[in-house]
C-alpha positions in Angstrom: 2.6 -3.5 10.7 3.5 -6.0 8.4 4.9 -9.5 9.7 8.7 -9.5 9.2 9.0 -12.7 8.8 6.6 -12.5 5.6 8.9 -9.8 4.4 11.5 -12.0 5.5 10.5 -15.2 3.4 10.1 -13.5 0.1 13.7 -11.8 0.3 15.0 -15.2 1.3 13.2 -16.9 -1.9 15.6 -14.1 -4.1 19.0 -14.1 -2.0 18.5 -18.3 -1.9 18.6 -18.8 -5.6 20.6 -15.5 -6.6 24.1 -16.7 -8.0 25.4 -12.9 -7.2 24.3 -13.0 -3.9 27.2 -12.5 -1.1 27.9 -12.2 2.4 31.3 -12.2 4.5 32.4 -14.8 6.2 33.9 -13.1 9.1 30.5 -12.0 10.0 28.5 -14.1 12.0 25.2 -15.2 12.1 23.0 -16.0 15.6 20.3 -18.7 15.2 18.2 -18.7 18.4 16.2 -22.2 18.1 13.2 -22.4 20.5 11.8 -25.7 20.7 10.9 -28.6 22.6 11.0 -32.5 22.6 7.1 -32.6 22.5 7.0 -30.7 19.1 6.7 -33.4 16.2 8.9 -31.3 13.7 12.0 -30.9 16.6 14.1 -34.1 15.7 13.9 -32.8 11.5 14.6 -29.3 12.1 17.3 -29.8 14.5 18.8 -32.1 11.8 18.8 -29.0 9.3 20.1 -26.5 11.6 23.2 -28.8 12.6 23.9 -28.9 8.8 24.3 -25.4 8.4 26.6 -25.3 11.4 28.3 -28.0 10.5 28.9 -26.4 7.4 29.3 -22.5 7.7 31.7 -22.2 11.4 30.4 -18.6 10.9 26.5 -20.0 12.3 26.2 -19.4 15.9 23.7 -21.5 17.7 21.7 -21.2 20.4 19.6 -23.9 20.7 16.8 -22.8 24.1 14.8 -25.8 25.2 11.4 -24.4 26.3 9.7 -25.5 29.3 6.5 -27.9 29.6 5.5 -31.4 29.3 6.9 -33.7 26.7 5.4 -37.1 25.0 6.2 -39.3 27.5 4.6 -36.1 30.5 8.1 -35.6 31.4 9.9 -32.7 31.4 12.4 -32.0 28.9 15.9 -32.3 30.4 17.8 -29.1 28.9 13.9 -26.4 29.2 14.4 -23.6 30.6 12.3 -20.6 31.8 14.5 -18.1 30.7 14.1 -19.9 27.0 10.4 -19.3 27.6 11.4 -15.7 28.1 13.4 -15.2 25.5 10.6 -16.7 22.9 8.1 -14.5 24.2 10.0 -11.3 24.0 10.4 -12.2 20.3 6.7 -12.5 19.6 5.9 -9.4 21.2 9.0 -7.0 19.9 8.9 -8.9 16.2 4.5 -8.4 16.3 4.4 -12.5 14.9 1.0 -13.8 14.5 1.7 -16.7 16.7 4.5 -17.6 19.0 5.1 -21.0 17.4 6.9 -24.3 18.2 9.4 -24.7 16.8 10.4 -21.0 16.4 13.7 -19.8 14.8 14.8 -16.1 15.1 18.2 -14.9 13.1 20.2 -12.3 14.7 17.3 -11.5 16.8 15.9 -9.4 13.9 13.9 -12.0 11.5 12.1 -15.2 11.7 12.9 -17.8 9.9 10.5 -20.5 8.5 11.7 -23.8 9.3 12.5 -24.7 5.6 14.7 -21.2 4.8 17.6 -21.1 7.6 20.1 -21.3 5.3 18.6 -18.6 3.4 17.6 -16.8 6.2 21.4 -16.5 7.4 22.3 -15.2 4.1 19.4 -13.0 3.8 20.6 -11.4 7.4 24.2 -11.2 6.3 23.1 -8.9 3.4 20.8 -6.4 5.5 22.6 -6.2 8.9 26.0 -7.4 10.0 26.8 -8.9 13.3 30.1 -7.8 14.8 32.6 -10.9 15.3 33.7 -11.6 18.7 37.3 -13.8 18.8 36.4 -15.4 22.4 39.5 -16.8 24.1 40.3 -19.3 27.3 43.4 -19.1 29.6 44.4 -21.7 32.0 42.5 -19.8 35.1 39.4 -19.9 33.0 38.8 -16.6 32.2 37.1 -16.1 29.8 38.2 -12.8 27.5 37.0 -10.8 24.0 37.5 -7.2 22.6 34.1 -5.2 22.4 35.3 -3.0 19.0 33.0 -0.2 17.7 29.8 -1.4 16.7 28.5 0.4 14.4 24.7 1.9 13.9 23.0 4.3 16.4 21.6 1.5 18.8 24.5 2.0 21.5 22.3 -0.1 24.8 22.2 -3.2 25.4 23.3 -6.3 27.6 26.4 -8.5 27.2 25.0 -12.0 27.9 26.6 -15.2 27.9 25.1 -18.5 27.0 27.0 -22.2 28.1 26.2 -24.8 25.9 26.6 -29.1 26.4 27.5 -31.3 23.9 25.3 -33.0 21.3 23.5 -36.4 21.8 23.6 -38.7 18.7 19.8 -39.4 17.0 18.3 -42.4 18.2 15.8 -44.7 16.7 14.4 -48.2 18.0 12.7 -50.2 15.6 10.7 -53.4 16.0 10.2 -56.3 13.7 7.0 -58.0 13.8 8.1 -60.9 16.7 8.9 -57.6 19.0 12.9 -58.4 18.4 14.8 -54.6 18.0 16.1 -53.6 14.2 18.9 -51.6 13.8 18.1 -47.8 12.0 19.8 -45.1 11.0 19.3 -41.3 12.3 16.2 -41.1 9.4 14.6 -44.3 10.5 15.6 -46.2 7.9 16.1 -50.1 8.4 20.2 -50.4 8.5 20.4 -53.9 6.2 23.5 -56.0 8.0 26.7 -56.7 5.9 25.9 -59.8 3.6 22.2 -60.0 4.7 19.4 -59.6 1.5 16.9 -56.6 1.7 14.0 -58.1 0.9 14.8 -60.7 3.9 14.9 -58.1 6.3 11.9 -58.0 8.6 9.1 -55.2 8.4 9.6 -52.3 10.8 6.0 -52.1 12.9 7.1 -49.8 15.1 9.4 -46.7 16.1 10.0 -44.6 18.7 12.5 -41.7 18.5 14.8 -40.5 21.3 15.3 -36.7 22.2 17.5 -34.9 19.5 20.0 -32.5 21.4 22.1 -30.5 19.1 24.5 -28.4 21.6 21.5 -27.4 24.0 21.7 -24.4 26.3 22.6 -25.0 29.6 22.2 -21.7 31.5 22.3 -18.0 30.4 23.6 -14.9 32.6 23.7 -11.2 32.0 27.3 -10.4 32.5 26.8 -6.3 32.3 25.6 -3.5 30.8 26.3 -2.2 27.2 26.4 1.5 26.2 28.6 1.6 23.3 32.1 0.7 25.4 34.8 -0.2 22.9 36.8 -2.2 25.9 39.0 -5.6 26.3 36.1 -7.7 28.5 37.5 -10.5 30.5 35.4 -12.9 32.6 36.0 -15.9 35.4 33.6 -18.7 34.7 34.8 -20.0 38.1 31.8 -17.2 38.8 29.3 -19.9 37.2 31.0 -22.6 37.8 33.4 -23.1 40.6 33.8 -27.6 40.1 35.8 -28.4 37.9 33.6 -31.5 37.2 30.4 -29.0 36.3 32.8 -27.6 34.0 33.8 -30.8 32.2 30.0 -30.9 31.2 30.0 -27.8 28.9 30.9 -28.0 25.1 31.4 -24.0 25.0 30.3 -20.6 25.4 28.5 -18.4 23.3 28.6 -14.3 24.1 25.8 -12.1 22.3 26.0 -8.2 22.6 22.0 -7.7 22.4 20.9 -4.1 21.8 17.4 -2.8 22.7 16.1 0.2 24.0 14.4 1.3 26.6 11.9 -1.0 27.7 12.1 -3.5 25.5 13.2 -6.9 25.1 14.7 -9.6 22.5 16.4 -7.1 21.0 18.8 -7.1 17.8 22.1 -9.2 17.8 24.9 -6.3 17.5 28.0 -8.7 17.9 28.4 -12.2 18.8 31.3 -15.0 19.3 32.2 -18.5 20.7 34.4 -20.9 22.5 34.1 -24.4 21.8 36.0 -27.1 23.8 37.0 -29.2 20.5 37.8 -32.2 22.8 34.3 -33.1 24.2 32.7 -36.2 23.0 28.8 -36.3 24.2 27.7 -37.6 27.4 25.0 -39.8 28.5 21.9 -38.4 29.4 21.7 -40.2 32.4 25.0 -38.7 34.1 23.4 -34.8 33.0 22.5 -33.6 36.2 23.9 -29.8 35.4 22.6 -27.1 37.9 19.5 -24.7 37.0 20.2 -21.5 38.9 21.2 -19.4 36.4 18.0 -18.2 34.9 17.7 -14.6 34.0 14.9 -12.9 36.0 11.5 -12.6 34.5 10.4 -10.2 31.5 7.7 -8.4 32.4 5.7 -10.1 29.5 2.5 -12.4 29.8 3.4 -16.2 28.1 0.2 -17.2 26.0 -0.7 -20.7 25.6 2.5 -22.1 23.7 1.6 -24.8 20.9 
């Protein structure tokens, strides 16, 4: 069976450069981002994919921190085993040739190379559409959407909701020769001060680059059961989180209706929304200290050695 993701990339090469090309707005697009801080191209792809949310409020993100050991052999604060899980089921329902890192997967259907998310979302918007979900929030937290019909003939699946945390600003420390610290921008670059001569500024000899965190997932749980219901869905996050102060740490929730048949896993996206708190300004990492004990239980899939 040939790669999808090769089919994939040459449609995205027509649709990207195609003035004609179209796609409605109103349907959505779910990028699932699998990475980690110990992957060298994480900071510069995480800077792409904010772009294109930033830009088209139709881009759904979920951004799953996998587990294992960063640069520093530290764990990476936001992994998660059911991200692991998740990345895994891909490889083995998609038939990639590698499960790689970083690994992006549109509408749980394609894979997209790290240079062609843009395309890739447009690409997926003209083969399959993803149902809208309008998500809302009443004052006893409950959280509420209306499943519509779906259509297509894949009518099982699982309604799953994802909480994410707010983003963490780039940071990059750079060093002049005496040791003293040089102010950069997110790309590294040598920020000249007001009134101050380029060629007097000092040469930067060395950098180090702070964990990029782009609205990371914070837990996942399978709400129910899908088999087609057209139904008004309503949910208390109390259920997830019952303090209010665990709650002031989330930035918003996503809800994916994921199909998949029997026995399988990582399935197609068949409608998606999300809540975002538009209030929440980011957080320091050192007062993150958000509970764990929401993972979704195991696939029954063997993890090979992740890159």
């Amino acid at each position: 069976m040939m790669k999808r993701s090769l089919f994939f990339s040459a449609l995205c090469g027509v649709l990207a450069f195609s003035a004609g090309a179209s796609y409605a707005k109103s349907a959505p697009s779910v990028v699932e981002f699998f990475s980690s801080e110990r992957c060298g191209d994480d900071p510069g792809v995480q800077a792409m994919i904010r772009d294109a949310v930033v830009a088209d409020p139709d881009v759904i993100l979920i951004n799953c921190r996998i587990t294992g050991l960063n640069k520093n052999d530290q764990k990476d604060i936001y992994s998660q085993e059911f991200c692991d899980d998740q990345k895994i089921a891909y490889f083995s329902r998609l038939r990639l040739y590698s499960p790689r890192n970083p690994q992006i997967i549109v509408d749980g259907r394609y894979e997209a190379s790290n240079k062609d998310v843009v395309p890739a979302i447009k690409a997926s918007r003209s083969l399959e559409k993803v149902v809208g979900l309008d998500l809302s929030m009443n004052d006893q937290r409950e959280l509420t959407f209306d499943i519509p019909e779906i259509p297509g003939d894949l009518k099982v699946g699982e309604i799953i909701l994802y909480t994410f945390g707010p983003s963490h600003q780039d940071k990059i420390i750079a060093f002049d020769a005496m040791g003293n610290p040089v102010s950069t921008d997110i790309d590294g670059n040598v920020i000249v001060p007001e009134g101050v001569d380029p060629a007097d500024m000092p040469p930067v000899v060395e950098r180090h680059a702070f964990p990029t965190y782009f609205r990371p997932v914070l837990a996942r749980r399978v709400l129910k059961s899908w088999s087609g219901e057209v139904e008004t869905f309503s949910f208390p996050l109390k259920d997830i989180m019952p303090f209010e102060e665990e709650a002031a740490k989330v930035q918003g929730y996503v809800v994916v209706i994921q199909g998949h048949k029997p026995g399988e896993f990582g399935g197609p996206v068949l409608a998606a929304g999300q809540w975002k708190r538009p209030d929440m300004t980011p957080i320091p990492l050192s007062d993150l200290d958000f509970p764990k004990q929401l993972s979704a239980p195991k696939l029954p899939l063997k993890d090979p050695v992740l890159q």
